[in-house]
N, C-alpha and C positions, 0 to 999 in steps of 0.2 A: 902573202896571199898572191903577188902579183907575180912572183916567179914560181909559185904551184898552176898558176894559172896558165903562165908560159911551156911549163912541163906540160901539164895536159892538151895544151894547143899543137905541141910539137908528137905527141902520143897520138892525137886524133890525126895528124898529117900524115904521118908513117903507117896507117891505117887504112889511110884512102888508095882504092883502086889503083888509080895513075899511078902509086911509087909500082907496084907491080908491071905496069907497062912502059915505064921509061927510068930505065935504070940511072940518068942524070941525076933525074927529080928525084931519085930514091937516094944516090948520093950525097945528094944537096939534105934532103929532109934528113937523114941519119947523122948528119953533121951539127944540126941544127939543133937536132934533139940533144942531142953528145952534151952542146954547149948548155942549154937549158938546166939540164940534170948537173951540170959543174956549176951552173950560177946558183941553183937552187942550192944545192950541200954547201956551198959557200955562203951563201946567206943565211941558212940554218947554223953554220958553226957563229957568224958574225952572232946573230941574236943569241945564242948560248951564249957567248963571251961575253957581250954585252946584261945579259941576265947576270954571269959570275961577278962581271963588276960591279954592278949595283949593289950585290949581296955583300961583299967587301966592303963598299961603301958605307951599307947601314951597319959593319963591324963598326969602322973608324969612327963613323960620327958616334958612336955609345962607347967608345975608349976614351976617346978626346972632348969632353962637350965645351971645353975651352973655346976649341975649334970653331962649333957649334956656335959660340956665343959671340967668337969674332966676326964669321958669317953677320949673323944678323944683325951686330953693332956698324959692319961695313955697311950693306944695304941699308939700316935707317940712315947713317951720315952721307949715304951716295944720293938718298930722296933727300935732304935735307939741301944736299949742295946744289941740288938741282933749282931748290924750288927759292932759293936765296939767289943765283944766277938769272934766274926769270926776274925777280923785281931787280937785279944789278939792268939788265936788257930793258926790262919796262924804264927804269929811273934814267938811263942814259938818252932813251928817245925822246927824255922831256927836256922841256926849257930850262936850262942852267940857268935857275934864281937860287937863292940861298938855302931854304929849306930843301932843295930838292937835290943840292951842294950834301947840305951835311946829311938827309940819306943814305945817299949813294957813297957817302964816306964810312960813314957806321955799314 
């Protein structure tokens, strides 16, 4: 949206009076435009691409649901390590007594 937005800013520029009266500005503005209309078509082909990738995407994951399962067996053991690390971090900032020895050892 933000570089249809720039096209038609650079469309209404080349429009205005002045490029007719000062052929710099009309230089400058048709330059500008130029550029806009390359950003835009290149942003258009990236979002295509990015569209055909996803689509590949949901091929593989319904090929492979292996995959699929190692995915989500990673992520539960990534929240798991996380939240085993926090009590490691809580139990170290406490008073080393005994119980709180063999915690932080388990």
């Amino acid at each position: 949206a933000m570089s249809k937005s720039a096209v038609k800013i650079s469309s209404d520029l080349l429009s205005n009076p002045l490029c007719e009266q000062e052929p710099s500005f009309l230089e400058m503005v048709t330059a500008f435009d130029t550029a806009m209309k390359r950003m835009d078509s290149f942003n258009q082909e990236k979002v295509n691409m990015d569209l055909a990738e996803e689509g590949e995407t949901r091929v593989f994951s319904s090929v492979f649901p292996s995959l699929n399962m190692a995915v989500k067996r990673r992520e539960q053991t990534l929240q798991d390590y996380k939240r085993l690390q926090s009590k490691v971090e809580k139990y170290e900032e406490k008073e080393k007594t005994g119980p709180v020895l063999t915690k932080l050892h388990q």
